[in-house]
DOKOLNU-670071 format. One record per residue (C-alpha): residue in three letters; x, y, z; residue number from 1. Coordinates in steps of 0.001 Angstrom, whole numbers, m for minus. Each point is the difference from the previous one (the first is absolute). Example, Ala and Ser with C-alpha at 12.3 -4.5 7.8 and 13.67 -1.06 7.14 Angstrom:
+-----+---------+---------+---------+-----+
:  aa :      px :      py :      pz :   i :
+-----+---------+---------+---------+-----+
: ALA :   12300 :   m4500 :    7800 :   1 :
: SER :    1370 :    3440 :    m660 :   2 :
+-----+---------+---------+---------+-----+
This chain:
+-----+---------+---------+---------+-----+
:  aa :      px :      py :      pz :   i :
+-----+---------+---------+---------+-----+
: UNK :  147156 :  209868 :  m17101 :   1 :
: UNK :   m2073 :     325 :    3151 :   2 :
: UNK :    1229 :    1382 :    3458 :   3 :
: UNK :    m530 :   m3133 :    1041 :   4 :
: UNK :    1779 :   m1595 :   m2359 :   5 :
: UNK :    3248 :    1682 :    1207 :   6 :
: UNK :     380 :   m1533 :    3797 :   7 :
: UNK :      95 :   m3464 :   m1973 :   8 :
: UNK :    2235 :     921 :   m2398 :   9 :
: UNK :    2491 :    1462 :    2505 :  10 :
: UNK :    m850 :   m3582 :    2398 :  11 :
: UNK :    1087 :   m2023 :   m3226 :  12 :
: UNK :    3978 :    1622 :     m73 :  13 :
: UNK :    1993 :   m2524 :    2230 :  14 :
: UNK :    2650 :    2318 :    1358 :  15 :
: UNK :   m2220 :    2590 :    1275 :  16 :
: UNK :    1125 :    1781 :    3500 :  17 :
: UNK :   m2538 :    2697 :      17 :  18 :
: UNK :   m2668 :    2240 :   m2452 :  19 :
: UNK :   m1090 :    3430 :    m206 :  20 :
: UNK :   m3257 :    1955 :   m1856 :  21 :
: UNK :     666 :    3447 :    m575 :  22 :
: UNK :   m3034 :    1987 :   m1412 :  23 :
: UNK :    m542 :    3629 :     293 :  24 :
: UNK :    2954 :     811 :    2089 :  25 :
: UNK :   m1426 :   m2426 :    2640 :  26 :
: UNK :    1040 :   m3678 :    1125 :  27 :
: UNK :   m3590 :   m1950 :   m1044 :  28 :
: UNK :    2016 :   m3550 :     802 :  29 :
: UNK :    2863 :   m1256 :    1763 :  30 :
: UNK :    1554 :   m3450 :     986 :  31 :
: UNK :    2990 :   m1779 :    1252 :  32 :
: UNK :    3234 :    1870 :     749 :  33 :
: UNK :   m1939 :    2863 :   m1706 :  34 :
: UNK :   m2705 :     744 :    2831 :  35 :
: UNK :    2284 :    2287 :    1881 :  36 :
: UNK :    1593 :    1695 :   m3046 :  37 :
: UNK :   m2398 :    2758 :    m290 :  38 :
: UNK :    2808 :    2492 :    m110 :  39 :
: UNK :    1417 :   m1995 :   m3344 :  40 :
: UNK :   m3593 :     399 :   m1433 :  41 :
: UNK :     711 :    4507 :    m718 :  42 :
: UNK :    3784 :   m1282 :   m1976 :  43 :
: UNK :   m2024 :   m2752 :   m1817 :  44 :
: UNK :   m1770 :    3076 :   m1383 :  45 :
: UNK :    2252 :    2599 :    m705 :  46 :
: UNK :    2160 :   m2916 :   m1908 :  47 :
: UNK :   m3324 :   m1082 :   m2017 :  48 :
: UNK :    m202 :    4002 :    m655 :  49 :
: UNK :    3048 :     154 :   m1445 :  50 :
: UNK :    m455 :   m3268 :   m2650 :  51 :
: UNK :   m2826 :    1551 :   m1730 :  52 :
: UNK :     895 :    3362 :     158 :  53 :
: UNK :    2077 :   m1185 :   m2658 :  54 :
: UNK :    3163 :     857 :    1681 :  55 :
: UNK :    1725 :   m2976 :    m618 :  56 :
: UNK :    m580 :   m1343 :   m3529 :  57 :
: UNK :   m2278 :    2925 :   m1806 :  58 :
: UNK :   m2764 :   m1490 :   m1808 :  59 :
: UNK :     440 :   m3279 :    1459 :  60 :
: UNK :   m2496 :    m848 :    3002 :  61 :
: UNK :    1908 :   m3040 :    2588 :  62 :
: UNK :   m2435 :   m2665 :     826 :  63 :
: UNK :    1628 :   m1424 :    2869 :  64 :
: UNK :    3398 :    1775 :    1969 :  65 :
: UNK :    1982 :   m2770 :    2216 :  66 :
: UNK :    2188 :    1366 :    2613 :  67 :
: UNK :    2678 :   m2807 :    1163 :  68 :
: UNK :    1635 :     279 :    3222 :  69 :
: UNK :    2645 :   m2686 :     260 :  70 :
: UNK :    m369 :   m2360 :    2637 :  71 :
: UNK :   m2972 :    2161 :    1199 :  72 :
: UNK :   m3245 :    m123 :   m2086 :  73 :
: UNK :   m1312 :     812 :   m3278 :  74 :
: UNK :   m2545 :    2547 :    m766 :  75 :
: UNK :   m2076 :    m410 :   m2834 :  76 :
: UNK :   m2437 :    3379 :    m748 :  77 :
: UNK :   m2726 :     m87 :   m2709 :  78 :
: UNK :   m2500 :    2666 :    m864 :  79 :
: UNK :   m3397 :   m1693 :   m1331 :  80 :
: UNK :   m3078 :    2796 :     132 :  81 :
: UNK :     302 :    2643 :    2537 :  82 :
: UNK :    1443 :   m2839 :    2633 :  83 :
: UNK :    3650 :   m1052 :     875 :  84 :
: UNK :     954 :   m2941 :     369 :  85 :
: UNK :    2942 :   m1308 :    2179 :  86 :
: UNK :    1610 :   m3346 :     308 :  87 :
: UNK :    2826 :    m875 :    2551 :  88 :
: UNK :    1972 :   m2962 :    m780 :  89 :
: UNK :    2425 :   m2075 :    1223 :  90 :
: UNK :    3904 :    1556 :   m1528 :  91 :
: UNK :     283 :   m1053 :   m3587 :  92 :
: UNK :    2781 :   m3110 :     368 :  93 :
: UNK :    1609 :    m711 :   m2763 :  94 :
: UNK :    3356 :    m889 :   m1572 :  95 :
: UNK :    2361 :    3188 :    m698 :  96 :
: UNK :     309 :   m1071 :   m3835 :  97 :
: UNK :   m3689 :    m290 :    m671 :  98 :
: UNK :   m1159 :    3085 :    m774 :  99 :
: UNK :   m3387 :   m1833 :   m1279 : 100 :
: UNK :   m1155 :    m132 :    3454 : 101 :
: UNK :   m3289 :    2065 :     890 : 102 :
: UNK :   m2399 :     285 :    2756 : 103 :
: UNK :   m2761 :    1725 :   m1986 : 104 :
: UNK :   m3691 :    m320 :     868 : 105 :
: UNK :   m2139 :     296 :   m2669 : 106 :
: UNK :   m2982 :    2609 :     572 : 107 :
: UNK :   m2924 :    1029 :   m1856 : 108 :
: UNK :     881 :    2468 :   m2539 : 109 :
: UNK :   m1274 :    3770 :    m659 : 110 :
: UNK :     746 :    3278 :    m489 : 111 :
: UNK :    1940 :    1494 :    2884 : 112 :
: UNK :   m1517 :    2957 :    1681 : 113 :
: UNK :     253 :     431 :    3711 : 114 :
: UNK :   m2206 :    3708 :    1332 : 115 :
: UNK :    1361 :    1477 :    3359 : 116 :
+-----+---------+---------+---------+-----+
């Protein structure tokens, strides 16, 4: 997948409030609600450090890591290359019983390594 192929792929998810590209340490891309959130952009990173430092689940890279705040928003973070990828969504509505319910973005898949 391109880097050009990315901006459309985050324009195609309908809920979208707001995007971030994280590569190096830096902020290559923001949009939305996101453009002022530089400050979120140094957590995004630490938190990415963390999932494949294998702290979580040893031997067991995540592919994406959703972070719900209810009636807020809904983070989804996905390592693809040396760039991170966040999403902010609308808050995940759903019924209380359904437990199916999932606002995952799918992202292109590879090993997770992130250099500071």
């Amino acid at each position: 997948m391109s880097k050009h192929e990315i901006p459309s792929l985050l324009a195609g998810i309908s809920d979208i409030r707001g995007s971030m590209v994280i590569q190096d340490g830096a902020v290559i891309s923001k949009s939305g609600e996101m453009t002022n959130s530089d400050s979120l952009a140094a957590n995004f990173i630490k938190l990415v450090n963390v999932g494949v430092s294998e702290q979580i689940i040893p031997g067991e890279p995540f592919q994406t890591i959703n972070i719900n705040y209810i009636d807020e928003c809904t983070y989804t973070v996905a390592v693809a290359g040396k760039k991170i990828y966040i999403v902010k969504r609308r808050p995940l509505n759903r019924d209380e019983s359904d437990d199916t319910a999932s606002p995952v973005t799918t992202f292109p898949t590879t090993n997770a390594s992130v250099a500071q």
